[in-house]
Legacy VTK file of the C-alpha trace (Angstrom):
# vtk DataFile Version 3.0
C-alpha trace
ASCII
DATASET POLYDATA
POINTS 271 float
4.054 49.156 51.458
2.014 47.533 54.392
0.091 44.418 53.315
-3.708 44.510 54.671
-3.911 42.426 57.608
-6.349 39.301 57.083
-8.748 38.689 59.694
-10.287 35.222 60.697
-13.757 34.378 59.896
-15.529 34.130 63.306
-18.452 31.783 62.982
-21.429 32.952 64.280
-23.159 31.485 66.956
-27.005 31.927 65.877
-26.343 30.861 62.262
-23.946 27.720 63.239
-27.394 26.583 65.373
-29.066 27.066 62.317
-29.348 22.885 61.281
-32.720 22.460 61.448
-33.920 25.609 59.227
-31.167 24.746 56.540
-32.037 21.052 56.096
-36.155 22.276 55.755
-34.631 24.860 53.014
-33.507 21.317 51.585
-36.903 19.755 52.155
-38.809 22.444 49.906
-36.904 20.849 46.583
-36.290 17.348 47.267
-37.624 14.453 49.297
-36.629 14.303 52.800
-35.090 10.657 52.692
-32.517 12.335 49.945
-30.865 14.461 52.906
-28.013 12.781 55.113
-26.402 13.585 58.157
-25.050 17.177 58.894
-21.640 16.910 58.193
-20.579 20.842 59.924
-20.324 24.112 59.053
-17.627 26.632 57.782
-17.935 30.554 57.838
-18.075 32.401 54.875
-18.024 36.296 56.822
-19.757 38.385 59.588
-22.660 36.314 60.296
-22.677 34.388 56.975
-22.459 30.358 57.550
-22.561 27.867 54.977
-24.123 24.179 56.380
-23.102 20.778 54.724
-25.208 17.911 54.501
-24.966 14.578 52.793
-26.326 14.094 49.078
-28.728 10.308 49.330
-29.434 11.135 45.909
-28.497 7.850 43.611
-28.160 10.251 40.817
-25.002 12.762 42.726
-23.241 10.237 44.164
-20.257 11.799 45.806
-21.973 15.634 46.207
-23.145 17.404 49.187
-25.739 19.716 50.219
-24.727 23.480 51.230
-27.109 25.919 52.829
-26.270 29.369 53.643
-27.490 30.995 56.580
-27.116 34.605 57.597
-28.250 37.364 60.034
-28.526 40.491 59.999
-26.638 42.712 62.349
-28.126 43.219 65.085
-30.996 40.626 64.244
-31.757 37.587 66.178
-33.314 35.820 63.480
-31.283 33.609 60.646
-32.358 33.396 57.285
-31.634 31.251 54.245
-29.796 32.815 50.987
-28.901 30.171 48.654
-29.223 26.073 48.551
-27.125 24.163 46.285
-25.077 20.956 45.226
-21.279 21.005 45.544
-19.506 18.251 44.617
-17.135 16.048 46.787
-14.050 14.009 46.083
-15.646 11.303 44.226
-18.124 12.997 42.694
-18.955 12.816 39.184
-17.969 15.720 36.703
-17.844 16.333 33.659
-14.751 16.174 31.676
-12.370 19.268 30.854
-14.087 21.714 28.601
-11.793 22.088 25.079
-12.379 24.609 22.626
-13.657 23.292 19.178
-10.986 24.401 17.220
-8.328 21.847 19.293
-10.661 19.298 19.165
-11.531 19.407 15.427
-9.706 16.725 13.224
-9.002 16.612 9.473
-12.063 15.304 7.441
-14.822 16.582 10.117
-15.336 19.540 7.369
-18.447 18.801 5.754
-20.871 20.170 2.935
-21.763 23.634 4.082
-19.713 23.522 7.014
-17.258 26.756 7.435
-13.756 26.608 9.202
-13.227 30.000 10.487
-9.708 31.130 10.323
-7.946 33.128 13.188
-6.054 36.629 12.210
-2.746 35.004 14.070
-2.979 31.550 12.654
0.498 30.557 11.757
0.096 28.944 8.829
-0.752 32.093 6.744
0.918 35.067 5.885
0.365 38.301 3.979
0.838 37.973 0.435
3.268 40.718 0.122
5.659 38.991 2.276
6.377 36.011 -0.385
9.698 37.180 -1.656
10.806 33.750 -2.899
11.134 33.534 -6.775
11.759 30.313 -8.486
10.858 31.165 -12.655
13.957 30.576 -13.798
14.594 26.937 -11.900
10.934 25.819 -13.154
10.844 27.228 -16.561
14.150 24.922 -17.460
12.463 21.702 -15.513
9.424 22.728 -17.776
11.602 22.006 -20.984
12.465 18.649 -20.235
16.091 19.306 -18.855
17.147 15.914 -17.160
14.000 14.248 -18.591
13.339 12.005 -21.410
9.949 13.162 -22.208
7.765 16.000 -21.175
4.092 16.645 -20.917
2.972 17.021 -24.073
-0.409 19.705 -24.829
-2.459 16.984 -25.372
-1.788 15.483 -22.139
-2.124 18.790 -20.185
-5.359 19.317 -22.243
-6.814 16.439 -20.925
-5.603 16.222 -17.452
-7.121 20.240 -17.550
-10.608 18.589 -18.721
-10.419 15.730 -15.890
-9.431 17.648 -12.875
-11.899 19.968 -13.649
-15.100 18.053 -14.424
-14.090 16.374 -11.124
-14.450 16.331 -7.364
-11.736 19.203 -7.234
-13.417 21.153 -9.895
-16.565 24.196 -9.687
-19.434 21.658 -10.031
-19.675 19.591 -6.922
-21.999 20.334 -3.962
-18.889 20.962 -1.589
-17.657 24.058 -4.186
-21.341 25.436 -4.330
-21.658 25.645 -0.676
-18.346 27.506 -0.305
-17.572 30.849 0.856
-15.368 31.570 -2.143
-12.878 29.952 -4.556
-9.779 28.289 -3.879
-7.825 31.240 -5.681
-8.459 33.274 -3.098
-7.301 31.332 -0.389
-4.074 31.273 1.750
-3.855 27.712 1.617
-3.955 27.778 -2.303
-0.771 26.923 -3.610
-0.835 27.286 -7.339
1.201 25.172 -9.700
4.031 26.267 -11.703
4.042 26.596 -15.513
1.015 26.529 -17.289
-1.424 24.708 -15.047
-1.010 27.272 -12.104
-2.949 29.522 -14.099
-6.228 27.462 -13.434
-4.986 24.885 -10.958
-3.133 24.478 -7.414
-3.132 22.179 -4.357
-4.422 22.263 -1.209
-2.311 22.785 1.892
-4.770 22.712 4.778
-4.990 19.543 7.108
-8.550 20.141 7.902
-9.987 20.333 4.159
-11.127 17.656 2.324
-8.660 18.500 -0.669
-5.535 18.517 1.452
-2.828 17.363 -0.509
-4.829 17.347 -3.692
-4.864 19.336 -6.966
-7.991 21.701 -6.893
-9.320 23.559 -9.637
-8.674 27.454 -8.830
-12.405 28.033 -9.170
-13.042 25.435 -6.345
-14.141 25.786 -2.579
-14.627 24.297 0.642
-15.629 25.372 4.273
-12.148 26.024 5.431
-11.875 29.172 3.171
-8.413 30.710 4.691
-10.745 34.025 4.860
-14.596 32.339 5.530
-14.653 34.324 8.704
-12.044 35.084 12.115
-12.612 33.320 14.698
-14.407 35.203 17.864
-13.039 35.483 20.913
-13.526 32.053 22.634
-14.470 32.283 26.701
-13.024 30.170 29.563
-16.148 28.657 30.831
-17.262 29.056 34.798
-18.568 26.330 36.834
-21.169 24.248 35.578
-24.226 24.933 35.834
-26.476 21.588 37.132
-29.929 20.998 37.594
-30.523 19.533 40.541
-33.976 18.598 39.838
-34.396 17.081 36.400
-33.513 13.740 36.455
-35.841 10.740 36.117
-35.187 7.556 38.973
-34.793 4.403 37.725
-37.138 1.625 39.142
-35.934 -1.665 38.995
-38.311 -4.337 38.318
-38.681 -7.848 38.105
-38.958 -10.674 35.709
-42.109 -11.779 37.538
-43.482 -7.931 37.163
-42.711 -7.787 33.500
-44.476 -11.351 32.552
-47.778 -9.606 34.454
-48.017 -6.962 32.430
-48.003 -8.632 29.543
-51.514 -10.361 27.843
-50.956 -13.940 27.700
-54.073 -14.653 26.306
-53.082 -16.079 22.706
-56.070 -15.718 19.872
-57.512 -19.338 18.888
-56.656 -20.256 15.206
-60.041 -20.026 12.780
-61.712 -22.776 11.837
-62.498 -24.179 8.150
-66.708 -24.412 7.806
LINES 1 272
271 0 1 2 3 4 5 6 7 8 9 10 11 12 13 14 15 16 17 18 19 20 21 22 23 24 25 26 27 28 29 30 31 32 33 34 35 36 37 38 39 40 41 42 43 44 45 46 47 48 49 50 51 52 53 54 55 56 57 58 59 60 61 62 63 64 65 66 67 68 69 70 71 72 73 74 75 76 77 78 79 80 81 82 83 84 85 86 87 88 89 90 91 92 93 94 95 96 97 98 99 100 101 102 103 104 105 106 107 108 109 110 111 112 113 114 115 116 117 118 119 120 121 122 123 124 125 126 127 128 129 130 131 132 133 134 135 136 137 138 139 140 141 142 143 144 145 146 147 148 149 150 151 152 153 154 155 156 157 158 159 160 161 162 163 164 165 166 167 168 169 170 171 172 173 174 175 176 177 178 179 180 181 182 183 184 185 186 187 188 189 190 191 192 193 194 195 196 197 198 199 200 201 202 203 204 205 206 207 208 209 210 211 212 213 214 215 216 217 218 219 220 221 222 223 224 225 226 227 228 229 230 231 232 233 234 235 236 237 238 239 240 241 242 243 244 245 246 247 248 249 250 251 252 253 254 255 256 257 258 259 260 261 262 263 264 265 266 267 268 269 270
């Protein structure tokens, strides 16, 4: 297979003499004294050529001015097609864009808030996949094997009561405002015995609960299954405005005691 032969950009004539109708396509936006020197031209195609000028601008330090010309073939008159900012090596940019869900920390989650879940995320799996099975191994640690004492019913009863009249339990703001209940979730991980019927803890970093008991009738924002994630875009190039920025004045000490009203009101006087 032949590779396509590139072909050099030859820079037209007509549009390279173009300077002074590119900088006056400058001069319709911004002040004249913002424009610096020409600093050349590059070709872009068949009598398409982009001009570069300096940016005096205070506020794009570092950026330049590019004006495209072109002509029409055949035509003996250049016209403009586009005027914009392009930054330069020391320009000032913005910092790399990251998507939210890398830049989201544990304890951001707030009242309300919802932590969509993606379909791949690897710390859930389908529920029919759990194969593990430890009854037996808990049942005997429930009976006090290897322990002095136990938890006695009274002692579950009231740790029951407490955990679920707490902040774990159905009746704070944070549960209300939930999608659903922690039961449902795939970061629910209910205890054994007795108290996995109504309670489990938390295994997700970003929730509130993490590492906590929660009632199985509690909820938070980052429901395993609040929502999936959608399908996050690389952004382009930023988009600037070029023209709305205010320009700082300095001004004096002697300006600023002017404008103020040094005349003091006289005290009143007794009759």
């Amino acid at each position: 297979m032949t590779r396509p032969r590139t072909r050099a950009v030859v820079v037209d004539p007509a549009c390279a003499a173009a300077v002074d109708l590119a900088r006056s396509a400058i001069e319709e936006n911004v002040r004249p004294e913002e424009i610096g020197d020409h600093l050349g031209v590059e070709g872009e195609d068949d009598r398409v050529v982009t001009h570069y000028f300096t940016c005096l601008d205070r506020a794009y330090r570092g950026w330049r001015w590019a004006v495209t010309v072109v002509r029409a073939s055949r035509a003996r008159k250049v016209t403009v097609s586009e005027v914009v900012l392009l930054p330069g090596a020391g320009a000032l940019l913005p910092p790399e864009w990251v998507p939210w869900s890398e830049r989201l920390l544990p304890g951001d989650l707030g009242v309300g808030d919802l932590l969509p879940t993606s379909d791949d995320d690897v710390r859930l799996a389908p529920g029919f996949t759990q194969t593990e099975d430890d009854v037996d191994r808990q049942m005997i640690f429930e009976y006090g094997l290897g322990r002095a004492r136990v938890l006695s019913p009274i002692g579950r009863d009231r740790a029951v009561r407490r955990w679920h009249a707490g902040e774990s339990g159905p009746h704070t703001p944070l549960a209300h405002a939930a999608p659903a209940q922690c039961s449902t979730c795939g970061f629910y991980w209910p205890l054994a015995g007795a108290l996995g019927i109504g309670f489990g803890a938390c295994t997700n970093e970003y929730a509130p609960d993490d590492g906590r008991v929660v009632a199985a009738d509690h909820g938070c924002g980052a429901h395993s299954e609040a929502a999936v994630l959608p399908h996050q875009v690389e952004p382009t190039s930023p988009i600037l405005d070029d023209l709305a920025y205010d320009i700082a004045v300095e001004t004096s000490e002697t300006d600023l005691a002017g404008s103020v009203d040094d005349t003091a009101a006289e005290p009143l006087g007794h009759s």
